[in-house]
Phi, psi and omega in degrees: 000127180219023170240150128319106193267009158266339184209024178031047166261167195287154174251143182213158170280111180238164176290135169205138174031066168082328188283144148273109171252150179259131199227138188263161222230016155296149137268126182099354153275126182238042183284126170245144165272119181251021153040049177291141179281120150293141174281121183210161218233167179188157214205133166251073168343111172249133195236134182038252148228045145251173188234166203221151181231151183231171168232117172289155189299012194208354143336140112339147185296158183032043179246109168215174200193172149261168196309156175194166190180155189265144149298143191274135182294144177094355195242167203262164148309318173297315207271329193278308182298320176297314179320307184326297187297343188270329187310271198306334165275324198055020168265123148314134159280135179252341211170134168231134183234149145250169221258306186182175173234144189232135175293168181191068153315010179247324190221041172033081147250098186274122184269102157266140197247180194208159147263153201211101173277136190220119165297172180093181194243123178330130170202122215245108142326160171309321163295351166246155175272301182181147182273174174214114166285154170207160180283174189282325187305298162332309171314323202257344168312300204303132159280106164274357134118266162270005190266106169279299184312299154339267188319275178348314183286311218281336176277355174285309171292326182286332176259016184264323187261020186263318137340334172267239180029315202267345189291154171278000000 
């Protein structure tokens, strides 16, 4: 960003509190970009007692991942990810856990991830190509390959629920 989007003055680096932040340099403009991570949800689909993994349209082949998506002004994270799943899926959310949140610094992101149990009949937006079900054996197998943050979420939920499973 090297413009001010309230007043389209030049923007320049300046320091606050340790940081470089881009500041715009009107007077009496006090816009700073503080280069906050947007928020965005992803959701691991459990369709019976299988999970569904998708591929984005823009993807490479045999590039898969779970879902995702940005929040919407006015939505809870829970409400953004069920949206997500009927848009990009066409499945009911029946039921949500959440798994954790994750950084994704390559592209100033915060991931809240979610588990999603879900119903209904499969309908693929234009942004997914296609999906893959698979068993939970399959799951903890699957090479996401460079999606590393993928593998994270889903070993995260396996050990939140091998922990729910183990408590008496």
């Amino acid at each position: 960003m090297k413009f001010c989007p309230n007043c389209a003055s030049q923007l320049i680096k300046q320091e606050i509190d340790g940081a470089y932040k881009n500041v715009c340099v009107s007077d009496g403009c006090d816009f700073v970009n503080w280069n906050n991570p947007v928020p965005v949800v992803a959701g691991l689909v459990q369709l019976g007692n299988n999970y569904v993994l998708a591929r984005n349209s823009e993807w490479p082949k045999e590039v898969f991942s779970v879902i995702t998506g940005f929040m919407e002004k006015n939505e809870t994270p829970e409400e953004s990810i069920s949206r997500e799943l009927k848009e990009e899926l066409g499945y009911a959310c029946m039921s949500l856990k959440f798994i954790g949140h994750f950084k994704f610094p390559k592209n100033n992101q915060l991931i809240i991830a979610y588990h999603l149990e879900a119903k209904g009949a499969l309908s693929l937006s234009t942004e997914i190509a296609e999906i893959k079900v698979v068993s939970r054996e399959a799951l903890f197998q699957y090479d996401f390959g460079k999606f590393q943050l993928t593998s994270e979420i889903i070993s995260s939920w396996a050990r939140s629920e091998n922990a729910h499973n183990n408590t008496p």
